[in-house]
GUSERO-461958 format. One record per residue (C-alpha): x, y, z. Coordinates in pm, 1 decimal. Each point is the difference from the previous one (the first is absolute). Last residue first. Layout:
GUSERO-461958
+----------+----------+----------+
!        x !        y !        z !
+----------+----------+----------+
!        X !        Y !        Z !
...
+----------+----------+----------+
END
This chain:
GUSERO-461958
+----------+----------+----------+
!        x !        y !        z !
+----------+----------+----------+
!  -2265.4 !    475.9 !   -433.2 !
!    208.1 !    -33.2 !    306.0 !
!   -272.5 !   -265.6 !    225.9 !
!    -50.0 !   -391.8 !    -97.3 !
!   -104.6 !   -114.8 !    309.2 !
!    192.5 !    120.0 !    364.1 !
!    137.5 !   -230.4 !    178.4 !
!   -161.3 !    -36.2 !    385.6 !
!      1.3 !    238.9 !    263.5 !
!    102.0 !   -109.4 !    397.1 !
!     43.2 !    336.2 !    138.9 !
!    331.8 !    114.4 !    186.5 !
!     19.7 !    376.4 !    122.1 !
!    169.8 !    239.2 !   -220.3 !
!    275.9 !    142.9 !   -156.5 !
!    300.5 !   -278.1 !      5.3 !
!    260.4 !      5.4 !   -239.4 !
!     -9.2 !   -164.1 !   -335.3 !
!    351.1 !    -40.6 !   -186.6 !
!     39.0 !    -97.0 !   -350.6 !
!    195.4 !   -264.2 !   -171.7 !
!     13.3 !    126.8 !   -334.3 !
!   -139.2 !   -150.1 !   -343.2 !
!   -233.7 !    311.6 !      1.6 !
!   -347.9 !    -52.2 !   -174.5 !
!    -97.2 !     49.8 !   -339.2 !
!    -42.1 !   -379.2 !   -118.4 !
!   -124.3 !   -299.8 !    294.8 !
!    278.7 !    -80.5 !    -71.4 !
!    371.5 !    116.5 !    -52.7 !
!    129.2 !   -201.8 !    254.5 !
!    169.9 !    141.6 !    325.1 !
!    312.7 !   -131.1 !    108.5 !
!    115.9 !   -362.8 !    222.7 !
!    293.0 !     36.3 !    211.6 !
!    351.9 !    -94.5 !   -154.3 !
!    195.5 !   -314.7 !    -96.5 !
!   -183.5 !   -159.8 !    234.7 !
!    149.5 !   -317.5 !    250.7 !
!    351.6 !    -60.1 !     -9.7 !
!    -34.0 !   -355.5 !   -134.8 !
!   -249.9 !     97.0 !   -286.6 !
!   -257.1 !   -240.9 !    -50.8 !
!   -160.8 !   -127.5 !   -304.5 !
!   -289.9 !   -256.7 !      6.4 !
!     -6.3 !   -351.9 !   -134.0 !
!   -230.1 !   -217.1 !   -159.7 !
!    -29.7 !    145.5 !   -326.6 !
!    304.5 !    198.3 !   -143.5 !
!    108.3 !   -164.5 !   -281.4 !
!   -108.7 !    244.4 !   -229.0 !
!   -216.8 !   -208.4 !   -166.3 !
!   -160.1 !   -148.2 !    300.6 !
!    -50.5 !    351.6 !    147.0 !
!   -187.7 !    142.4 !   -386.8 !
!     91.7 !   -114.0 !   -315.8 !
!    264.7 !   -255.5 !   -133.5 !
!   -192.3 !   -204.6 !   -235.1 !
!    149.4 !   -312.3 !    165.3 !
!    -13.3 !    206.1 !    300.9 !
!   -391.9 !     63.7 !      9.6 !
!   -124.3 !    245.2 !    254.8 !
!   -142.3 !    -26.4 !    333.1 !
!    170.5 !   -135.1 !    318.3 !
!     18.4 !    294.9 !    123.8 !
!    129.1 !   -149.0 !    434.2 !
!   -154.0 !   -308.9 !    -23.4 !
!    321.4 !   -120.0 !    224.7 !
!    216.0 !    260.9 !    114.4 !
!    348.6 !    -44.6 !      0.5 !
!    249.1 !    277.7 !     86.9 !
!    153.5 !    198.3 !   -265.1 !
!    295.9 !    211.3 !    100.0 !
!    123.5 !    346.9 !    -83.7 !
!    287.9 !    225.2 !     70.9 !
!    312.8 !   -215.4 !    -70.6 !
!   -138.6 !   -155.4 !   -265.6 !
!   -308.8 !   -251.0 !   -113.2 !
!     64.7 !   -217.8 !    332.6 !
!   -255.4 !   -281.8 !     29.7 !
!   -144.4 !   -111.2 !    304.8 !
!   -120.6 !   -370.3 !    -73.2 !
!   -301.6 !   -168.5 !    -31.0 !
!     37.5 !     15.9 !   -433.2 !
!    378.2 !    -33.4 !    -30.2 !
!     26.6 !   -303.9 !   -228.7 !
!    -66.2 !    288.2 !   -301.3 !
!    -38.6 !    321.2 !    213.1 !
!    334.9 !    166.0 !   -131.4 !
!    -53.5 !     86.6 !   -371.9 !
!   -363.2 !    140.6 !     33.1 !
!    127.5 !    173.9 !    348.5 !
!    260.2 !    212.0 !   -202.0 !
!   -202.8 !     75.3 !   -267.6 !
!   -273.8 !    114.3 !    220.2 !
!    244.7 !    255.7 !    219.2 !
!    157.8 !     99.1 !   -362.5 !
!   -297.7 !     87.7 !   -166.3 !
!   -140.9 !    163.1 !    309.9 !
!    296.4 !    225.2 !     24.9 !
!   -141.6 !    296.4 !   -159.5 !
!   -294.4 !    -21.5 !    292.2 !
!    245.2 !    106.8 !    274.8 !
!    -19.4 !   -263.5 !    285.5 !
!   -204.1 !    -78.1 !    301.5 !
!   -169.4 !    354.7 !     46.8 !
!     33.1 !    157.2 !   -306.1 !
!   -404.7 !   -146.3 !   -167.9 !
!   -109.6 !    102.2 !    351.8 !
!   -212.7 !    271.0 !    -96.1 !
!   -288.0 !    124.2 !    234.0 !
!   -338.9 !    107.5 !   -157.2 !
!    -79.6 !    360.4 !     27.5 !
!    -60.2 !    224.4 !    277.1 !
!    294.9 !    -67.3 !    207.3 !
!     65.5 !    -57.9 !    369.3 !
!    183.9 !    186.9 !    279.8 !
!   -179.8 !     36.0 !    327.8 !
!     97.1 !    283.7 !    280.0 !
!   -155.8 !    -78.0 !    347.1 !
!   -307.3 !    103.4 !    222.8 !
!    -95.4 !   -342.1 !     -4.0 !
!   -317.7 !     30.3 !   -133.9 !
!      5.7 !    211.9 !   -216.8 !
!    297.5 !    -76.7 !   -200.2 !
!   -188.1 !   -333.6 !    -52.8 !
!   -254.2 !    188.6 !   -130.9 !
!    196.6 !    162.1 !   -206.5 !
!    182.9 !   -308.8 !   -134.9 !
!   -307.2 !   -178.6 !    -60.7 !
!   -134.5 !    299.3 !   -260.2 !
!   -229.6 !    245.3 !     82.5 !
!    200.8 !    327.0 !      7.3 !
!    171.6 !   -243.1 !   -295.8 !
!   -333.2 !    100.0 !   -211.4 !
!    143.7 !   -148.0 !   -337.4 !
!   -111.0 !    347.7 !   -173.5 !
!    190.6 !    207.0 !    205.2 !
!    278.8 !   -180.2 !   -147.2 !
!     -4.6 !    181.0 !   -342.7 !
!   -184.2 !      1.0 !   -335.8 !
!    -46.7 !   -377.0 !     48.9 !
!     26.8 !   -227.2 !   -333.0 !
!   -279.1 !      1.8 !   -302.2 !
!    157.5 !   -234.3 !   -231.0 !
!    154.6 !   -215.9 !    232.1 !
!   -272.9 !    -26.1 !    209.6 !
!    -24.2 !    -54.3 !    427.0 !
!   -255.4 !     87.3 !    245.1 !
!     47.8 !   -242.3 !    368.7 !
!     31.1 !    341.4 !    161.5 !
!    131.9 !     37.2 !    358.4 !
!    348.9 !      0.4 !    -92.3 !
!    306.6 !    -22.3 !    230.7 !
!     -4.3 !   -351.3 !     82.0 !
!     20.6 !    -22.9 !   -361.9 !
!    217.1 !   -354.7 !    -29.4 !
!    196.5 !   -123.3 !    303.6 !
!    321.4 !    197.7 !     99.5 !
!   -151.8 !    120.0 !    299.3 !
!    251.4 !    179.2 !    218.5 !
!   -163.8 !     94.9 !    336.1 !
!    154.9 !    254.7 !    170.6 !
!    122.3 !     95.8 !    425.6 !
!     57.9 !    323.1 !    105.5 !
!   -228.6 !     55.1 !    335.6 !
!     30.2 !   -390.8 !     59.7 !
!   -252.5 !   -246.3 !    -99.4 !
!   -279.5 !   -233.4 !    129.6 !
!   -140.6 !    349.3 !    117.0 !
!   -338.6 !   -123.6 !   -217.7 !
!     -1.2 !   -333.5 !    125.9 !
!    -95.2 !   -207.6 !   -310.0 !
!   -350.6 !   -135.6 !    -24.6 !
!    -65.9 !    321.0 !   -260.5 !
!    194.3 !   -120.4 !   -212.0 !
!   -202.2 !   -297.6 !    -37.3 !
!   -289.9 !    207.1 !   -170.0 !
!    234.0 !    264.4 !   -136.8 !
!    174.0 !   -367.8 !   -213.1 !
!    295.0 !   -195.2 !     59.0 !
!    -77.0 !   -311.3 !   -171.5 !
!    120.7 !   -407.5 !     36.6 !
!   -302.9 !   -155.6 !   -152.8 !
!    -54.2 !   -382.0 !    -39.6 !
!    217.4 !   -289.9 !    -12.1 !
!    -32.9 !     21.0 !   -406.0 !
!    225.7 !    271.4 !   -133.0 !
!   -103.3 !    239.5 !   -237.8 !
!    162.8 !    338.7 !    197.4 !
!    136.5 !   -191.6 !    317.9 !
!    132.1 !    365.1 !    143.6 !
!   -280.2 !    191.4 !   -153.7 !
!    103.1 !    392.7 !    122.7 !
!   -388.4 !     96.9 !    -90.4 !
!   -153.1 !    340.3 !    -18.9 !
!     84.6 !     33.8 !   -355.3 !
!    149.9 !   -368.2 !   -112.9 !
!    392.9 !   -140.4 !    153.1 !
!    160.2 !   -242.6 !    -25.0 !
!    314.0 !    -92.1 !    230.2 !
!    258.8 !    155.2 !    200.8 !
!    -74.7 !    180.1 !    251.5 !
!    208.8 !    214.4 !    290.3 !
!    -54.6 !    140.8 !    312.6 !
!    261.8 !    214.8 !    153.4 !
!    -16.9 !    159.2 !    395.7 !
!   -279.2 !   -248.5 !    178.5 !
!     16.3 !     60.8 !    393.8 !
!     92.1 !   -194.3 !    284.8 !
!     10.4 !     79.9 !    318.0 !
!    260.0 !    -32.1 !    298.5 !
!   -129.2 !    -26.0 !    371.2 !
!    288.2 !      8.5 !    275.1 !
!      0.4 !   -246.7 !    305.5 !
!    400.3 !    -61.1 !   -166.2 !
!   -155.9 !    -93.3 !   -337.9 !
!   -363.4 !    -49.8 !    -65.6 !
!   -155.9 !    -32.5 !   -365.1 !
!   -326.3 !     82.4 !   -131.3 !
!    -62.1 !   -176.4 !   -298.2 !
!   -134.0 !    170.4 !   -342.0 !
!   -146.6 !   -252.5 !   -153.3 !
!   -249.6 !    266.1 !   -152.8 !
!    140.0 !    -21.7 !   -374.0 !
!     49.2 !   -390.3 !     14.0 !
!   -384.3 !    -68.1 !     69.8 !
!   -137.0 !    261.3 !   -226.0 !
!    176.8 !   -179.5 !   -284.4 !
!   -110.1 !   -358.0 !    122.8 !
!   -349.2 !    118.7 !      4.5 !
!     17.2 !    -13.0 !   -378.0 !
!     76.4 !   -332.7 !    -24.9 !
!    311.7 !   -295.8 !     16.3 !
!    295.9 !    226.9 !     37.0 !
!    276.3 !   -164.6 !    134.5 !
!    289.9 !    146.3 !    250.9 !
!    341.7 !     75.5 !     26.5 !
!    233.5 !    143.8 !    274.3 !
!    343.0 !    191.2 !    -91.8 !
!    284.5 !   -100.5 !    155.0 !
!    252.0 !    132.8 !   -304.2 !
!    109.2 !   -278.5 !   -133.6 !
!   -307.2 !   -249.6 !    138.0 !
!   -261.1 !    298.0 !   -221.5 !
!    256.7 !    -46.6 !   -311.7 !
!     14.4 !   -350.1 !      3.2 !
!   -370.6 !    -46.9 !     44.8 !
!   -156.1 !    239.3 !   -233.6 !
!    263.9 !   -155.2 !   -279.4 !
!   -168.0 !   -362.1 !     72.6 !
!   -318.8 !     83.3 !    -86.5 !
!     99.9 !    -53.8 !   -387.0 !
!    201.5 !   -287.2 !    140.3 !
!   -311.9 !   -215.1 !    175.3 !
!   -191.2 !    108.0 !   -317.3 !
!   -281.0 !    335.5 !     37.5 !
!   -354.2 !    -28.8 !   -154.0 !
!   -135.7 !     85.5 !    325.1 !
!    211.7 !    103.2 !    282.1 !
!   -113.7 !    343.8 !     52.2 !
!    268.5 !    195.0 !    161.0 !
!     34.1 !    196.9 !    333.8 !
!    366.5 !    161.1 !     59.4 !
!     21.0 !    123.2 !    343.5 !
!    281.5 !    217.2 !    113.6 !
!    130.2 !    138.3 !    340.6 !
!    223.4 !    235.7 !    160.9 !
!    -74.8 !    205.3 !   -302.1 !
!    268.2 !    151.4 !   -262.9 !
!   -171.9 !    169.2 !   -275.3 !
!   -146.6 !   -157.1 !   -330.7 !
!    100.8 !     43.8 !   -378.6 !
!    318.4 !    -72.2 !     19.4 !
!    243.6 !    -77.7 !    300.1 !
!   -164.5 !   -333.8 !     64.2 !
!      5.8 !   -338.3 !    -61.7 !
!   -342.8 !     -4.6 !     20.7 !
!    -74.8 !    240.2 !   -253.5 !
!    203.8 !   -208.6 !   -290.3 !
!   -157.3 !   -314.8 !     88.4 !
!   -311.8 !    178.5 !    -13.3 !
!     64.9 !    145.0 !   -342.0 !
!     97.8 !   -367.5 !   -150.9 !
!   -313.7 !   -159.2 !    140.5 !
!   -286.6 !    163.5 !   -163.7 !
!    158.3 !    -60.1 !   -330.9 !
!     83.9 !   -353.5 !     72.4 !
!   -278.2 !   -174.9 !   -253.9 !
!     41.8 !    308.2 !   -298.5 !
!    235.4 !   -114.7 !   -214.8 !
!    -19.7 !   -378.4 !     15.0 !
!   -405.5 !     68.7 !    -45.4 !
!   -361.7 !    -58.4 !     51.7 !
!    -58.1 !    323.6 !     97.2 !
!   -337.7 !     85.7 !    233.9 !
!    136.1 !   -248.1 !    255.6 !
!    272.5 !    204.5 !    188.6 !
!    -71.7 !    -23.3 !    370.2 !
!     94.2 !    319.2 !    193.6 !
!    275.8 !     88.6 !    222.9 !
!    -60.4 !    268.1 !    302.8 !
!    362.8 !    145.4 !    109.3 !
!    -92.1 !    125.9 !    394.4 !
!    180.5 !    194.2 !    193.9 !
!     17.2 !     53.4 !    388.0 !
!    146.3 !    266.7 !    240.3 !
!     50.1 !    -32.2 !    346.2 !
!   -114.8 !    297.0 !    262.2 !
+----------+----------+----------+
END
């Protein structure tokens, strides 16, 4: 039996920002390359949404999947998902059958309470796993120990309740026993590791005391320079995006135009500085990645409203 992975990328459009643009990216270069977060398969898959992306912000999925002989593919809907979880080929070597099974699945990308949103805002149309779709997927897609990593927001939370001033008493109260990552669990028989609050990839591309000097850096550099790759140090990069936050006033020297840092979006050459973490909202509930095995038999159920108080 052969052994696939699969990194799933998301769109960002929600965040119209030099900070934010390649934040999907940066941990799935990082995966891909191995040695990290996922196991060793015979095969990988990394499946991306396109949209939104430059030539050279895609451009990091492509080196990395042609270094290590990795195949790639584009997401254009929902379907496309279910599609690249059950191409699972049969292959024949030597008159002998060989199968092939799903051992790590990964996502990065937005995330809402029964939702892993991978073109969250974005305007080709919908690019969800949901229990409805996920129930299109061949349930023994996977091997005895395989996991899901979701590292999209609250695919561990049923509950779309959130306050600051009245916060959750404990996790109970987010229903994860109904959450996407349960069900997911579920269904495939497998482990799944997600969180139950929002995901933070604020230390993902750089550490945030070093945004001064990142935007200073760029600021000075980018004059003449505007199409071009520009090197900010020997870690980061900004590669041009046009449109990208273009907001703000520089003469007045607020917001991306202020700070120099519209039209461009930061990369780091070696990919994430570290995975993303837990956020501390919704309030109350563990910032931890948690781990849902499986319990019981797979049934579509939708988000549950409001629910903990």
């Amino acid at each position: 039996m052969k052994k696939k992975n699969i990194i799933f990328i998301g769109s960002e459009m929600h965040y119209d920002s030099f900070w934010w643009k390649m934040m999907f990216m940066a941990p799935s270069v990082v995966a891909a390359a191995g040695g990290t977060l996922l196991r060793n398969a015979d095969m990988t898959t990394i499946a991306y949404v396109p949209e939104g992306y430059t030539y050279l912000e895609k451009l990091a999925i492509d080196l990395v999947a042609g270094a290590h002989g990795h195949s790639v593919v584009a997401l254009s809907d929902s379907a496309d998902i279910v599609k690249t979880m059950n191409d699972l080929p049969v292959t024949k070597k030597d008159n002998c059958t060989e199968r092939v099974k799903l051992q790590d699945v990964v996502f990065f990308g937005h995330g809402l309470p029964g939702k892993i949103a991978l073109n969250y805002e974005g305007y080709d149309g919908d690019v969800d796993l949901t229990a409805t779709n996920l129930a299109s997927v061949t349930a023994g897609a996977f091997i005895p120990d395989g996991a899901i990593y979701s590292y999209a927001c609250r695919t561990g939370n049923a509950s779309w309740y959130e306050s600051d001033w009245f916060p959750f008493k404990s996790d109970s109260e987010a229903y994860p026993e109904a959450s996407l990552a349960q069900q997911m669990a579920d269904r495939f028989g497998i482990r799944v590791h997600a969180f139950l609050t929002r995901t933070w990839y604020g230390n993902v591309l750089r550490n945030p005391p070093d945004g001064t000097t990142i935007g200073s850096a760029l600021k000075k550099a980018r004059a003449g320079h505007e199409n071009e790759v520009i090197s900010l140090s020997s870690e980061h990069e900004a590669l041009p995006h046009p449109g990208l936050a273009e907001s703000g006033n520089g003469f007045l020297g607020i917001g991306p135009r202020g700070e120099g840092t519209n039209g461009f979006s930061l990369w780091r050459r070696r990919g994430a500085r570290q995975m993303p973490t837990g956020h501390d909202s919704p309030k109350g509930l563990s910032r931890t990645m948690r781990e849902f095995k499986p319990n019981e038999p797979f049934k579509p159920n939708e988000p549950t409203r409001g629910g903990g108080k």
